[in-house]
KEROSE-628782 format. One record per residue: z, y, x of N, C-alpha, C in turn; residue in one letter. Coordinates in steps of 0.02 Angstrom, whole numbers, plus 50000, padded with zeros to 5 digits. Example, Ala and Ser with C-alpha at 12.3 -4.5 7.8 and 13.67 -1.06 7.14 Angstrom:
# KEROSE-628782
503904971650660503904977550615503904983550660A 503544988850642503574994750684503945000250645S 
This chain:
# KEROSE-628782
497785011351107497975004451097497514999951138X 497864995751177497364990251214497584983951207X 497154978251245497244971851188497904970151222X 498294973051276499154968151281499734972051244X 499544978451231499794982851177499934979351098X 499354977751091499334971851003499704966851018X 499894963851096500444958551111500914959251084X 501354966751084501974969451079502104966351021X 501774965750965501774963250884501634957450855X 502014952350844502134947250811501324948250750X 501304940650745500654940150711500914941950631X 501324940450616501734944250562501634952250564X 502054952950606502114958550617501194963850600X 500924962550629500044967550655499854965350547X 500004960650540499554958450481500054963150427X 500624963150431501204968850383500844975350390X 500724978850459500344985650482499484985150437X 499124979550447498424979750416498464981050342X 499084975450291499114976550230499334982850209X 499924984250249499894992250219499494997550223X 498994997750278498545000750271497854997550232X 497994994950183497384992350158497814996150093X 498484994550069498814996550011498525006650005X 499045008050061499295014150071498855017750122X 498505016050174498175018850210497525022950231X 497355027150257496825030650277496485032450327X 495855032650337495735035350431494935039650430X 494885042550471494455047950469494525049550553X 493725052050540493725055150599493455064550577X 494035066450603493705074850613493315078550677X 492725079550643492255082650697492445089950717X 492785091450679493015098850691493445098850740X 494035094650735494555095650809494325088250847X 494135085450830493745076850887494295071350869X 494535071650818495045067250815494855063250796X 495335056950777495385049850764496045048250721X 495905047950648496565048350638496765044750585X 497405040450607497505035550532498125038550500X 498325038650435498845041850397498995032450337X 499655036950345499915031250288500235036350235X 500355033350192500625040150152501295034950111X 501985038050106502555036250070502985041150050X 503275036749978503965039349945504295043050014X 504545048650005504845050650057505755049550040X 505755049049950506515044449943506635037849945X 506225034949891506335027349901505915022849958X 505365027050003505245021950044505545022650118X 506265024950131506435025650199506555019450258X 506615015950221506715006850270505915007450276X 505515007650222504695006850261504285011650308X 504715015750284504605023350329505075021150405X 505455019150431505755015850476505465010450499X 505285005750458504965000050487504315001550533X 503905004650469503255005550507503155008550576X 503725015850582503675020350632503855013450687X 504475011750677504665003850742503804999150758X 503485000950699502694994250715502464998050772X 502385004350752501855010350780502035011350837X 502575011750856502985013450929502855006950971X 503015000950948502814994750996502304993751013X 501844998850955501024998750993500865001751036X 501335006551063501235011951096501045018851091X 500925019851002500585024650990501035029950955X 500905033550967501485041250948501275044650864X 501825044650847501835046150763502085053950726X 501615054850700501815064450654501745062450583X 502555064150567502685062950506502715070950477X 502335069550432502205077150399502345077150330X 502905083250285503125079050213502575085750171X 502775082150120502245086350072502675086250001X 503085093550011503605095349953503275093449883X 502605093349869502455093049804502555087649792X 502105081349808502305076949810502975073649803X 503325075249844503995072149872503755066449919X 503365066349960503125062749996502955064050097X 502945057550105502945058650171502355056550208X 502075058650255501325056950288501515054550369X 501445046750386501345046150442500755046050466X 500675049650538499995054150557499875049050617X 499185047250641499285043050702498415045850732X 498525050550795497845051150822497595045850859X 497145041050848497005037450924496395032650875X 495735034250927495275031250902495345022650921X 495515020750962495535013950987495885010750935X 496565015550895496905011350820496335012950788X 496205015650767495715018450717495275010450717X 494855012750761494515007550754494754999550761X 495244997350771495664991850775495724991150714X 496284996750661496464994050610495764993450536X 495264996050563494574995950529494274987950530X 494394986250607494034978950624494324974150573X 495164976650584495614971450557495434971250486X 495474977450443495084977050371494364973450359X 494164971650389493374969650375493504963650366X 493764960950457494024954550449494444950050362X 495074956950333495104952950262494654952550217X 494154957950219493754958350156493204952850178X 493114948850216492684944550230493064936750233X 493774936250211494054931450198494324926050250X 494424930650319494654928950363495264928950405X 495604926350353496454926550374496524920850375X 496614915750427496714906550443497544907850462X 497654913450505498524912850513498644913450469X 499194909250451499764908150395500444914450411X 500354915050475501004922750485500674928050491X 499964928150506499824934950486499604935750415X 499454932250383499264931750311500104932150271X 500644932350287501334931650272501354940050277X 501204941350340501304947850354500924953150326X 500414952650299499854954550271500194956550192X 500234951950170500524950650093501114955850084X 501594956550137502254960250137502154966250146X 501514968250199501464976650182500984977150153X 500674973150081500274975950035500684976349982X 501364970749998501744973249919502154979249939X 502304981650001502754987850018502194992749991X 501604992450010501174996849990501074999149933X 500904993049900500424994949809500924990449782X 501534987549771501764982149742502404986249724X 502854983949647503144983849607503574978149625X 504094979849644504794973949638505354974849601X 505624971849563506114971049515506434962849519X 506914964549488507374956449475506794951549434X 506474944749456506144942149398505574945449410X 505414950749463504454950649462504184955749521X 503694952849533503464953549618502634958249573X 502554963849579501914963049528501354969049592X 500704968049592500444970949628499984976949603X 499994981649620499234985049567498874988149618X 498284989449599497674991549645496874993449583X 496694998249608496074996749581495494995049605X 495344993649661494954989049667495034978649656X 494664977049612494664969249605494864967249645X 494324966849699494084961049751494814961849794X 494944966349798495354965049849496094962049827X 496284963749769496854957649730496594950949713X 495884949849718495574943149712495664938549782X 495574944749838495724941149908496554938749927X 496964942449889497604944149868497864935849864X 497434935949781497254929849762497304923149816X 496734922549838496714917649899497294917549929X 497494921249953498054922150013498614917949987X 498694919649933499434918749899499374910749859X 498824910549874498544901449861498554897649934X 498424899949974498614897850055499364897650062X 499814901350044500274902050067500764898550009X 500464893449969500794891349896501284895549873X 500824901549863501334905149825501034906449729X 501434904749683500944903449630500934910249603X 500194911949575500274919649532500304917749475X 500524921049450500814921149365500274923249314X 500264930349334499674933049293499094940349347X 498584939049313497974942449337497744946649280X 497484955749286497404956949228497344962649221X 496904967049194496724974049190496864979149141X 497064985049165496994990649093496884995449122X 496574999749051496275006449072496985010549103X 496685015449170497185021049179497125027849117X 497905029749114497955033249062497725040549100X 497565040249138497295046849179496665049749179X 496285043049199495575041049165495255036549149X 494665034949150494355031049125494425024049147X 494335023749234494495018449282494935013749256X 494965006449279495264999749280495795000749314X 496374997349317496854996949365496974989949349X 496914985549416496834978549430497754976949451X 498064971449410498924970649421498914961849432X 499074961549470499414953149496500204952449488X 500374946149466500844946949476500894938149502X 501474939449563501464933249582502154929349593X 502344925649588503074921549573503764924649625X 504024924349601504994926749660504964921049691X 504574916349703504714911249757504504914049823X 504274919349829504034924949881504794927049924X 505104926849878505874928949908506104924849983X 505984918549946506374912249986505814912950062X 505424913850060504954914750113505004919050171X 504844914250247504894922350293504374928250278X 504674933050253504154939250239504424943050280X 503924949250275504364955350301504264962250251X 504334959150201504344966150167504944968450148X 505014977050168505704981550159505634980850054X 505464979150026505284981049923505804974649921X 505494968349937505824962049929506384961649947X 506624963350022507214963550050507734968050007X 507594973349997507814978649954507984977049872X 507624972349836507784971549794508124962449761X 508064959249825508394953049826508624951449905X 509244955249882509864954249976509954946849973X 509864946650028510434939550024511094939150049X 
């Protein structure tokens, strides 16, 4: 990836790719084969529009994609070698956790692949979960930039273990908005 490559993508667009990898995403480097490698991981039934979308992000970047499924699961793994993303979509994470999203379309775009990511859509409710705080607190902010009102903020134990699981939930006025999330689109057509 080089910097006229990140051209290819609407500021919407790169900030949809950062949130989902902040939701859904992973990267590592293996010393064993020298790689560089970011993975996203999805529903391999219900997430096929995001499983489509994303591969369309990844391709305009130039970068070549191995989708690998994992029967137990029922799930699907998009695979991406290339240290230059790697380290791109790392910068781009720091950049949110330090509260630096001033675009209003990449902060749009941002929001849409964190609810494709970690977010819950239904008729009547947009709801987010994560367990880490801070980062539904940054959530927070965003969705106060973008007057979007949250409803409710709010924790419970996982029934798995011990851990918090942090849930936002933020208003269907999200609908009416240019987003780009495949959850929203999917569950309020127009």
């Amino acid at each position: 990836m080089n910097k006229s490559s990140d051209k290819n993508l609407s500021d919407k667009e790169l900030g949809y790719l950062v949130g989902f990898y902040i939701g859904d995403g992973y990267s590592y480097h293996s010393k064993k084969d020298r790689h560089y490698v970011v993975e996203f991981f999805l529903n391999k039934k219900r997430d096929r529009q995001i499983i489509t979308y994303l591969i369309r992000l990844l391709s305009l970047l130039k970068l070549k994609t191995f989708k690998q499924r994992d029967k137990r699961y029922n799930s699907i793994r998009i695979k991406i070698n290339s240290k230059k993303f790697m380290l791109f979509i790392r910068d781009e994470t720091s950049k949110f956790k330090k509260n630096n999203l001033n675009n209003k379309e990449y902060a749009m775009g941002f929001l849409s692949g964190f609810i494709d990511a970690e977010g819950y859509v239904n008729n009547g409710e947009i709801q987010l979960t994560q367990k880490d705080k801070e980062i539904l607190e940054h959530i927070k902010k965003i969705c106060k930039t973008l007057k979007i009102p949250v409803r409710k903020f709010w924790s419970s134990e996982n029934y798995k273990s011990k851990n918090k699981i942090w849930r936002l939930r933020i208003s269907t006025i999200f609908k009416n908005l240019k987003h780009n999330s495949c959850k929203v689109k999917r569950a309020y057509p127009n």
